[in-house]
N, C-alpha and C positions, 0 to 999 in steps of 0.2 A: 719707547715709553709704554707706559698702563694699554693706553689708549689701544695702539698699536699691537698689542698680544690680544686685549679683548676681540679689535676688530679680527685679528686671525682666526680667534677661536671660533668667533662667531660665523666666519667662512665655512669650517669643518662641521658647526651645526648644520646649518643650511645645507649642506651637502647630506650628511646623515638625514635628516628627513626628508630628503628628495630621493635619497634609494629606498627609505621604509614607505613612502608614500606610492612609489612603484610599485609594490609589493602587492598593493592592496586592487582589488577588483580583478580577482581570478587567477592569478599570477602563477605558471606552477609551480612549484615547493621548492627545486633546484635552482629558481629563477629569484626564489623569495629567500632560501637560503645564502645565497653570493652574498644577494643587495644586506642582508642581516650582517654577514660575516665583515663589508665595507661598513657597513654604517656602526656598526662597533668599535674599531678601529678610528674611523674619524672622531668618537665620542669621546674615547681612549686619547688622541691626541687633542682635541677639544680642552680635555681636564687638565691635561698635564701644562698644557699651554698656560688656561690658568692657573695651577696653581706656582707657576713659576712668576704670576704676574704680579706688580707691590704696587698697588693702588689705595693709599691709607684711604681713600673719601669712599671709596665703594668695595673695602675688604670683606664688610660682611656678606655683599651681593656678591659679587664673585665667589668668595669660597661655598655660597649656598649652591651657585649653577656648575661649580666643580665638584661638586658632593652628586648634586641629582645626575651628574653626566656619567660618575662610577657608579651608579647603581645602575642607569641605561647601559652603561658597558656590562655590568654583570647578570642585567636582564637578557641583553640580546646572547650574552656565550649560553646559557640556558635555554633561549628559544627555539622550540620546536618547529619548524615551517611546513611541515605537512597538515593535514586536515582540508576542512571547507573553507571557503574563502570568508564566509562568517565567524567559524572557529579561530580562523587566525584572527580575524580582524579585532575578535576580543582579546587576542592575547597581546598583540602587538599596539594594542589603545593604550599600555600605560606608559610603555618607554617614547610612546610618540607626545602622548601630554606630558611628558616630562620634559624634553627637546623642545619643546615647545615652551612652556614656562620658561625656562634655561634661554632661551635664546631671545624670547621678550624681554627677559632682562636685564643680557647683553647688549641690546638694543640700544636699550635705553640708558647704558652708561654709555657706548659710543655714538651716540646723538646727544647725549649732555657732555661729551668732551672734545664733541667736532663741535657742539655752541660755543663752549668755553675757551676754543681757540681764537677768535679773533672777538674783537670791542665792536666790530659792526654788526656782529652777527644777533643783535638784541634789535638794529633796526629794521629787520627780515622778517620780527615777530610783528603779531599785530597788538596794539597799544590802544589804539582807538578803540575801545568797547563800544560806541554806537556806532561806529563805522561798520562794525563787526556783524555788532547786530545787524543792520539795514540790509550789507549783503547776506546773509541768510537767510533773513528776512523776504528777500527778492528770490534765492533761489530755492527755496521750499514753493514761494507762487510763481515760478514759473515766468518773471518778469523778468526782461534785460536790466 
């Protein structure tokens, strides 16, 4: 199913920004180029995943995080990994907010379709709005 491709892809994000977040804080260029050359390729299969995926409830959200993940695919084949570690880190700040955005919004179709799997899983929410309140209430002061 839908579900089940989104949560894949969204495995291949996570992955992609776990090699560019490597990258950053001094990394040298050889070591930042690899992780680039992986993390493209995971975005690369990221897209393709979805756009193989047919989820009429969240079609527009997916084809958005399959759009922004070909433009991170075609940012990282263009990036540069030489320079200073401040150099890079501005070059490599948009394909990282982009993977990012992309991948919160993966999220959040596969946590509304692990909800929409079972009829218990509304009892797991919380209902009780003063309930609610009172614990937050208590753990902002620091009370049991």
């Amino acid at each position: 199913p839908a579900s089940q491709t989104v949560r894949a892809a969204l495995a291949e994000l996570y992955a992609a920004l776990d090699d560019l977040q490597e990258t950053l804080g001094g990394a040298p260029a050889s070591v930042r180029a690899s992780a680039i050359g992986r993390a493209r390729e995971r975005a690369r299969a990221a897209a393709d995943r979805l756009v193989k995926a047919s989820d009429a409830n969240h079609a527009a959200t997916i084809a958005e995080a399959a759009g922004q993940l070909r433009v991170v695919e075609m940012e990282l084949a263009r990036m540069e990994s030489g320079g200073s570690s401040d150099e890079y880190a501005a070059r490599i700040s948009k394909p990282l907010a982009l993977l990012t955005q992309a991948a919160s919004n993966l999220f959040a179709i596969a946590e509304s379709s692990t909800r929409g799997l079972s009829n218990d899983a509304n009892q797991l929410l919380p209902t009780d709005d003063a309930r609610a309140a009172e614990y937050f209430r208590r753990l902002a002061g620091g009370r049991p």
